[in-house]
N, C-alpha and C positions, 0 to 999 in steps of 0.2 A: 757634447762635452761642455761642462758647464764654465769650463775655463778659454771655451770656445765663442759663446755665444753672447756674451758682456754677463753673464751669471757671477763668474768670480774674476773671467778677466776675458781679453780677444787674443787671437791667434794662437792661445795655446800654449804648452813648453816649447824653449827655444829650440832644441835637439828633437822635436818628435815630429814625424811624415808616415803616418798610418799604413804610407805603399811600403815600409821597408821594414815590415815583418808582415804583412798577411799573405797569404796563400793565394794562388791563383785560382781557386773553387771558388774562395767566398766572394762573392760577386755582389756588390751593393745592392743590387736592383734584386736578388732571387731573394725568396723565402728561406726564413733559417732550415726549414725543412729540404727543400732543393741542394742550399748549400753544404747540407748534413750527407747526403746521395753522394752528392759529388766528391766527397772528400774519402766516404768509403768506396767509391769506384778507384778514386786517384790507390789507394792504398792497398786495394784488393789484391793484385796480384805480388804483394808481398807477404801484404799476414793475411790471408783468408780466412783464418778461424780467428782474426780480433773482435771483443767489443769494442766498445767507444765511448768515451768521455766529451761531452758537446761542450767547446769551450768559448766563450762568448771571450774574445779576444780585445779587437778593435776601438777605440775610445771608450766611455763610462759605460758601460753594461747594467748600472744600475741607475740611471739615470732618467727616469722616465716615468709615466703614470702606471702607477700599480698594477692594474687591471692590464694593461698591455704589459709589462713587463711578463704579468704572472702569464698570459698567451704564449708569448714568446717563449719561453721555461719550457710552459709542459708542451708547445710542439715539438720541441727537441726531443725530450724526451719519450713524445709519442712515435718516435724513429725508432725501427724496426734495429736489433743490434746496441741503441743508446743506453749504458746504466747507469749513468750520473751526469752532473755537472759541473764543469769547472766556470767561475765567472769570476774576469775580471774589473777592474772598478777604482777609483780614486778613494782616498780613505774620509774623502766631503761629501761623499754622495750615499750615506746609510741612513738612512730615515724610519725611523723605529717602526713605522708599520709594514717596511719592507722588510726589515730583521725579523719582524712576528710572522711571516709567510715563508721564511727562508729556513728560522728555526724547523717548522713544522717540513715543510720539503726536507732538512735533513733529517727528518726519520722515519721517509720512507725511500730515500735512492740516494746515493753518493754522492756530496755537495762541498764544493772545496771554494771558497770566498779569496780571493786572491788581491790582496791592494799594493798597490802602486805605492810606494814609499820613494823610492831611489836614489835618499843620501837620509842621514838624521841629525846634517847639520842645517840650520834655521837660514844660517845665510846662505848657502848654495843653493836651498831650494829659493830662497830670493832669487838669486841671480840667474836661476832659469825658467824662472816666471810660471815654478807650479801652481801655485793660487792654494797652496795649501801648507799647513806645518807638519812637525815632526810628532807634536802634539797631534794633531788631529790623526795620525795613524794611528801612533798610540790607542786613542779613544777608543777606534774602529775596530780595532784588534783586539783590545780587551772584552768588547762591548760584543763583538760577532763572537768569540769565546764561549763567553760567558752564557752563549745561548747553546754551547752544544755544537758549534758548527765551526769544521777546520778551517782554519785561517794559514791562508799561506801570501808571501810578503815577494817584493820586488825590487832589486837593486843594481844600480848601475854605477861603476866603479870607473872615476874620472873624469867628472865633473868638472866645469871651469869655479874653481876655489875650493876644490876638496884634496885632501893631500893624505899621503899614506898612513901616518899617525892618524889622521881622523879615520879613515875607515877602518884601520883596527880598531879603536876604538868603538864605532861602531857594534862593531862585534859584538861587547856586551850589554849594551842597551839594549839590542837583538835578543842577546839571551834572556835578559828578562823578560820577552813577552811570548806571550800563551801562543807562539806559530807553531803549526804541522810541519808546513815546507818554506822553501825560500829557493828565488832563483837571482840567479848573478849575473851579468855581464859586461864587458867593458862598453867605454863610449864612443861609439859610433858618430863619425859627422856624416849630415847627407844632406847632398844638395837640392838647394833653394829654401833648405830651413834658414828660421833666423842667426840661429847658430852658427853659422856656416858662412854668411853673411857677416857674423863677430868675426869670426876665426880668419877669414882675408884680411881683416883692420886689426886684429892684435892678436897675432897667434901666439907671440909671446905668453898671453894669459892663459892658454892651451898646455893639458899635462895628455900629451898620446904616449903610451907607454909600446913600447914594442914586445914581443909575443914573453920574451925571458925575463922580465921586468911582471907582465902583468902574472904570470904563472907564479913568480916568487911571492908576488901578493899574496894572490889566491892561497896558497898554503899557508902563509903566515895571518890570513882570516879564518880560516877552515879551525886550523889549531886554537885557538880564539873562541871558538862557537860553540854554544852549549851540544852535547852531541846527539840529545832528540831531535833536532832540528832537521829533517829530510832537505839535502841539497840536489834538487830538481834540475839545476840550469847552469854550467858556466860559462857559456861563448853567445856572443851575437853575431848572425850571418845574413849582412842584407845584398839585395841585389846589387854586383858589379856596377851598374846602372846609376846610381844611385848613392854608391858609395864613395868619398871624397878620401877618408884616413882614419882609422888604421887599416891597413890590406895586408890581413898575414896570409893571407891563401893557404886556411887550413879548414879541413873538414874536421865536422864534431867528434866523430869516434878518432881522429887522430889527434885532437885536443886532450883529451879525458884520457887517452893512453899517456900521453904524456907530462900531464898530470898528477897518474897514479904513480908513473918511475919517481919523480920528482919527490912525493912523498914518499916514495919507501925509501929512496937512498937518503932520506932526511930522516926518517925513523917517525914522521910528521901523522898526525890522525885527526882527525876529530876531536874537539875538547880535551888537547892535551895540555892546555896552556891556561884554561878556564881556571879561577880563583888562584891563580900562580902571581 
């Protein structure tokens, strides 16, 4: 990661610890090909007849020399069951001869670009030390578009200095740009990030919204949103281990159940609210 390694900056976003979302399969040390096995063995005795989307998840995915990158790519896809790829990526790290091999991969197997955005206001991403703008997704978004290849976007909702008028507003800055998908979720602290580290010295500047708060969001963003826009994602679930605050103790399909009541007894949809 380039915001790792003094490229754009050290240690990273203050809120990120790579243990508290990856899977137990993907194991640092094995081959993306190993780690592709193991993820359809872990999955096997539930969908038997699935394919698979190989998602290059874990820090910049694109961040590397060409020639390895493009190894990397088609071993995945030389996986037996693989029919596309999802990769994710910082919206700094697109380099136009990566875009020229990425166009051409999307037209021949299923390629979904996925950037990291996580607020589109200029100071918050300051204040957590993404090492990027709201500008530079932009670019990236327009710029992978415009080659033909879907663009799908990333957001985390609760920020230390983002507040509920901004992220609706959000919204439509959102809608104007050329995204497939978008995935949502609130902000997780996890220990020994720097973050977390802030949060014992000023929790005061801490907005953790509890489960009924953050769902009234969510719908008053949804209504908001252009309604092309595929919503992929709303909850984050990291390891107990790991996690400091918020702790709803809810599973995903019990989120998104209640969720969907919440919007019908609102009358609430998709892009209901768009140029209103």
């Amino acid at each position: 990661c380039p915001n790792r390694d003094g490229t754009k900056g050290v240690g990273g976003c203050s809120y990120c610890d790579n243990r508290a979302f990856n899977p137990a399969y993907c194991r640092g040390g094995a081959s993306v090909a190993r780690q592709l096995e193991d993820g359809k063995q872990f999955f096997a005795h539930k969908y038997p007849r699935m394919s698979y989307l190989a998602y290059f998840q874990a820090y910049s995915n694109t961040y590397a020399d060409l020639q390895e990158l493009q190894r990397r790519y088609e071993e995945a896809l030389a996986v037996d069951g693989v029919v596309g790829l999802v990769i994710a990526t910082r919206p700094d790290c697109m380099p136009p001869a990566l875009l020229d091999y990425l166009a051409s991969l999307s037209r021949r197997t299923f390629l979904l670009v996925e950037y990291g955005i996580e607020s589109t206001d200029e100071a918050v991403l300051r204040r957590v030390n993404r090492g990027h703008t709201f500008q530079d997704s932009v670019s990236a978004i327009e710029r992978t578009a415009g080659r033909g290849i879907m663009v799908g976007g990333h957001l985390i909702f609760g920020l230390p200095g983002e507040t509920r008028a901004g992220i609706l507003a959000s919204a439509a800055r959102l809608s104007a740009l050329p995204l497939t998908t978008l995935k949502v979720h609130q902000l997780q602290l996890i220990w020994g990030t720097r973050m977390a580290a802030e949060y014992r010295e000023h929790p005061e500047e801490f907005w953790l919204m509890d489960i009924e708060e953050y769902l009234s969001l969510l719908v008053d963003f949804i209504e908001r949103l252009r309604p092309g826009i595929v919503l992929e994602r709303f909850l984050a679930q990291s390891p107990p281990a790991l996690l400091i605050a918020p702790d709803w103790d809810t599973k995903i399909h019990a989120f998104n159940q209640r969720l969907r009541r919440l919007m019908t007894a609102r009358g609430a949809y998709q892009g209901k609210l768009v140029g209103i």
